[in-house]
C-alpha positions in Angstrom: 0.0 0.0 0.0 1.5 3.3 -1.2 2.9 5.9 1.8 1.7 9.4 2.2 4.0 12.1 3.4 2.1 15.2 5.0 4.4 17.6 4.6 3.3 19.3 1.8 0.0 19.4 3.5 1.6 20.6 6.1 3.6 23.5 4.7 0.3 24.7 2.4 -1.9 24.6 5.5 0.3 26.7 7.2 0.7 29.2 4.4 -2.8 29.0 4.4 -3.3 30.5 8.1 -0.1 32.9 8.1 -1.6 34.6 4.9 -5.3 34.5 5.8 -4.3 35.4 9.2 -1.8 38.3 8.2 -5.1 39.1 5.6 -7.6 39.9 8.8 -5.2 41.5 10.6 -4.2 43.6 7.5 -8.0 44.1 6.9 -8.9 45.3 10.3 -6.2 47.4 11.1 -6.3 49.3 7.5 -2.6 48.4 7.0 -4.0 48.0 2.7 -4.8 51.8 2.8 -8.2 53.6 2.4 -10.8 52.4 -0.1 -10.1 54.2 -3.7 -12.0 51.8 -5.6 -9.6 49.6 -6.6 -11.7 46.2 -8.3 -15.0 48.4 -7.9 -15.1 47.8 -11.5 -16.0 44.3 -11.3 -19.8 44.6 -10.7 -20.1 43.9 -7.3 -21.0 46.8 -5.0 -19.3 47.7 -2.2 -20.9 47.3 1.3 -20.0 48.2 4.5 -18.2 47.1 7.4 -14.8 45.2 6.7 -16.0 43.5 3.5 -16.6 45.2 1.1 -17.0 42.7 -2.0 -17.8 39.8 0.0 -18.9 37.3 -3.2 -15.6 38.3 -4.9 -13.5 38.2 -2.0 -14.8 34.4 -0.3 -14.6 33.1 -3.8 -11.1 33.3 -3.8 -11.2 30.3 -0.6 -10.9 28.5 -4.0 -7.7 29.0 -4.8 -6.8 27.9 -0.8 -8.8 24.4 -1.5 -6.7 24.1 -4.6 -3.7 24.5 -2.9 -4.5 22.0 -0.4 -5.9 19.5 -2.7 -2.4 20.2 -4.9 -0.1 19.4 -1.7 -2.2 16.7 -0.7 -1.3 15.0 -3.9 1.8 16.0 -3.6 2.0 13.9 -0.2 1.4 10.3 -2.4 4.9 8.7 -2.3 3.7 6.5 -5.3 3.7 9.1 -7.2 7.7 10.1 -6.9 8.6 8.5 -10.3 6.8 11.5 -12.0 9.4 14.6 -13.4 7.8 17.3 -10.9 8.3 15.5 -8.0 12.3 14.6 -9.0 12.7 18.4 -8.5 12.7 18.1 -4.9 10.3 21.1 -3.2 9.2 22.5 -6.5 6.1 20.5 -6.1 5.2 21.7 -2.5 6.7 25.5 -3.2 3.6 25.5 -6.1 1.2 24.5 -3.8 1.8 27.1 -1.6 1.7 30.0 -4.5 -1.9 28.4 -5.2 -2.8 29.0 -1.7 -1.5 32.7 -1.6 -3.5 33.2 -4.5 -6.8 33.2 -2.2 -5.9 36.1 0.5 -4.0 38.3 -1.4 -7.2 38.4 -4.6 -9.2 38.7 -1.3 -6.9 41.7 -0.2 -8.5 43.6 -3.3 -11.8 42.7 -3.0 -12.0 43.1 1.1 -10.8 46.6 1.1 -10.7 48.1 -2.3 -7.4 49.5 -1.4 -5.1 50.1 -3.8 -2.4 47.9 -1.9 -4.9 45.2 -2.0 -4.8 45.4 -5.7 -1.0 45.6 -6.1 -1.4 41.9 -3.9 -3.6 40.6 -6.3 -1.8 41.2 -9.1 1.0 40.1 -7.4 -0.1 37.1 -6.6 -1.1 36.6 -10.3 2.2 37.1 -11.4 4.1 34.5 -9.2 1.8 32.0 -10.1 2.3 32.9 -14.4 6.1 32.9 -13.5 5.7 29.4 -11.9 4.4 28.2 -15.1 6.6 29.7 -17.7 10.1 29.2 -15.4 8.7 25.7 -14.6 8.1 25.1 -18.7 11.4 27.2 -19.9 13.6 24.8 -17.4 12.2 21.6 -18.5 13.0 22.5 -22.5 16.7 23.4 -21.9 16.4 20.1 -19.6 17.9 22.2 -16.7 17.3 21.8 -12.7 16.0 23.9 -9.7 18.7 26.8 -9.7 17.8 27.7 -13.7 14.4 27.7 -12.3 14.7 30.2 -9.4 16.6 32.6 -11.5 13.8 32.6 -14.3 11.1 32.9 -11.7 12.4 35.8 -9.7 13.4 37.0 -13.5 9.5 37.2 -14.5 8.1 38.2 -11.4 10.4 41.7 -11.7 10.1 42.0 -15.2 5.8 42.1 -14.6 6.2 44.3 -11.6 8.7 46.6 -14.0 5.7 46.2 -16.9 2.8 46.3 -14.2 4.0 50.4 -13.4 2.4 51.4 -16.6 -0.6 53.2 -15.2 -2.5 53.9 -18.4 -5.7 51.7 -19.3 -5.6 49.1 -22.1 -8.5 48.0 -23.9 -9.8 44.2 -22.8 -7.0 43.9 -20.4 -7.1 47.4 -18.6 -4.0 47.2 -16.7 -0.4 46.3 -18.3 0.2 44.1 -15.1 -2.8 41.8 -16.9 -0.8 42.0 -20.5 2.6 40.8 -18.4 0.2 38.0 -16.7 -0.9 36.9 -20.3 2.0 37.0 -21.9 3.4 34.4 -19.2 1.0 32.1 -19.6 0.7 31.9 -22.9 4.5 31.4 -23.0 3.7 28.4 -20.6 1.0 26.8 -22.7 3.4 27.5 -25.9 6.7 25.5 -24.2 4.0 22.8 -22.8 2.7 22.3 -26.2 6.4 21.9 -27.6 7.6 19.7 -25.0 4.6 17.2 -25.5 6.0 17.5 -29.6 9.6 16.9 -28.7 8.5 14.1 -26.5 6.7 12.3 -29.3 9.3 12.8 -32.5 11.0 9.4 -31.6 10.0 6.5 -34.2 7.2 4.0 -32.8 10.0 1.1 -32.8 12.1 2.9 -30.4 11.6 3.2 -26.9 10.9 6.9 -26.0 13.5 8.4 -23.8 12.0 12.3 -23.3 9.0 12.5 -20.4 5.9 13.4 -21.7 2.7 15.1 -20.5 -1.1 14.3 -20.7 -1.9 16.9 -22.5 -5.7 16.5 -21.8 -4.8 17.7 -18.2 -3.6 20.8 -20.1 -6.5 21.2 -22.5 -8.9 21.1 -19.2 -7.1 23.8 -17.6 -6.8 26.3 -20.5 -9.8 25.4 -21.2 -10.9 26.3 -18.1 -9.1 29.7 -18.0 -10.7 30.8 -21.3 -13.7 30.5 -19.9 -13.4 32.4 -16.6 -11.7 35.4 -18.5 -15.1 35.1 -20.9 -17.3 35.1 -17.7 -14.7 37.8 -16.6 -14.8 40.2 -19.3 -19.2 39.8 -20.0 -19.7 40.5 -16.4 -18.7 43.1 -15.7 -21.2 45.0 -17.5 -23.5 43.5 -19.7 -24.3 40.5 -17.2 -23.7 42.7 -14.0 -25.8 43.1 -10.5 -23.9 44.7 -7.7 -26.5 44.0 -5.4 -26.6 40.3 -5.8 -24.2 37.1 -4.3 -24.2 35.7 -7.5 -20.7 37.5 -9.2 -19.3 36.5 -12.5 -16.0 37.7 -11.0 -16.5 35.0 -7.9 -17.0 32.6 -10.9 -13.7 33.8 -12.2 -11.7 33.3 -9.0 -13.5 29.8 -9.1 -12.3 28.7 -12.4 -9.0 30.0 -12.1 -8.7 27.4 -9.1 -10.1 24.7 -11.1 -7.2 25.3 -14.0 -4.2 26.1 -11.2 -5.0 22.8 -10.0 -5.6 21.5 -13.4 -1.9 22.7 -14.6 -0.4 20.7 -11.8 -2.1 17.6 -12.7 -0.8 18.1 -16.2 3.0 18.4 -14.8 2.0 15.2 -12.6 1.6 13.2 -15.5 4.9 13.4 -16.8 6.5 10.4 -16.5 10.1 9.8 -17.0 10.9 7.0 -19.6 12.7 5.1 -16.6 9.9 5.8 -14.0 7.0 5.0 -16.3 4.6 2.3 -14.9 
């Protein structure tokens, strides 16, 4: 019977507390600033007493049960033959980024303050630079080091990017255009490592680890259709007054596709490890 380790449980659930503790404490003592608006313009009206966007801010307790569920996974020792997990902590460190993803999109949404939206889009960026550094290490076939440098490398470069302050059509912030533009870096490397993988002849044993890419399809999939839901509601299908956000369902779907992205890197399987 296969072993389960919980410390990756362990180390998301406590990133989990520290950041939705440090959150309430942030929120009650207005340590985010005053309320300028920031996220007002995603339909949901503002009401008062420390919430003020409460369907778009508990939403984002999504992204914390993604996390969880991720590092839980994680924990399966049966699972150690797969290419993520052979990169010791890069598995667990993700997990935890999912997880952050919940209180600081909550920051915004809580307090409309315009530190609370420099959070979310923060958070957003560490989790597009997971993705892209995670994909650009794995096609030059490099380890953990190559992998910090490119992350801290694209995190910098969006915050540098993310100090345009004009409005941009779609998009509206450059910060968003620097998220983007990471991801679909990620989904272009993902795509041409699953090629690479497959070029060897059918009579010879493959040697380069290879993806499910259905895990992949679900979770772009996925992400398409929250930033459809994202983009018609906040106007056209819009009531501030009511529970029921297309925003919340954006923070929703995002979860469903971080989690979704880590199933796809689960599935690669080295050539030696393969069952």
């Amino acid at each position: 019977m296969p072993t389960r380790s919980l410390r990756p449980l362990a180390y998301a659930a406590l990133t989990a507390v520290v950041s939705t503790g440090l959150l309430v404490l942030a929120v009650g003592n207005g340590w985010l600033g005053p309320d300028v608006g920031r996220g007002a313009n995603f339909c949901e009206a503002a009401r008062d007493g420390w919430v003020k966007q409460p369907a778009n801010s508990f939403s984002n307790l999504g992204f914390v049960g993604a996390g969880l569920l991720v590092a839980w996974r994680v924990g399966r020792r049966d699972q150690l033959g797969d290419v993520l997990s052979q990169h010791d902590g890069l598995a667990t460190a993700y997990a935890c980024v999912v997880v952050i993803l919940g209180p600081a999109s909550a920051a915004m949404h809580a307090t409309q303050a315009e530190h609370g939206g420099d959070l979310d889009l923060l958070s957003m960026y560490l989790v597009a630079a997971f993705a892209a550094a995670y994909a650009l290490m794995r096609w030059v076939r490099q380890g953990r080091v190559l992998f910090a440098q490119l992350f801290l490398l694209f995190v910098a470069a969006c915050e540098l990017i993310g100090l345009y302050d004009g409005t941009l059509p779609v998009v509206e912030q450059a910060g968003n255009v620097a998220f983007a533009a990471l991801l679909l870096s990620a989904v272009v490397l993902e795509i041409r490592l699953w090629l690479r993988a497959g070029r060897a002849p059918a009579t010879a044993p493959r040697t380069e680890p290879r993806t499910d890419l259905g895990w992949g399809a679900a979770a772009l999939g996925a992400i398409l259709v929250a930033f459809a839901i994202w983009n018609v509601t906040k106007s056209v299908w819009c009531d501030p007054d009511s529970l029921l956000q297309g925003h919340a369902a954006w923070h929703l779907l995002d979860a469903a596709s971080a989690y979704l992205l880590f199933r796809l890197w689960a599935s690669e399987w080295s050539a030696q490890w393969k069952p």
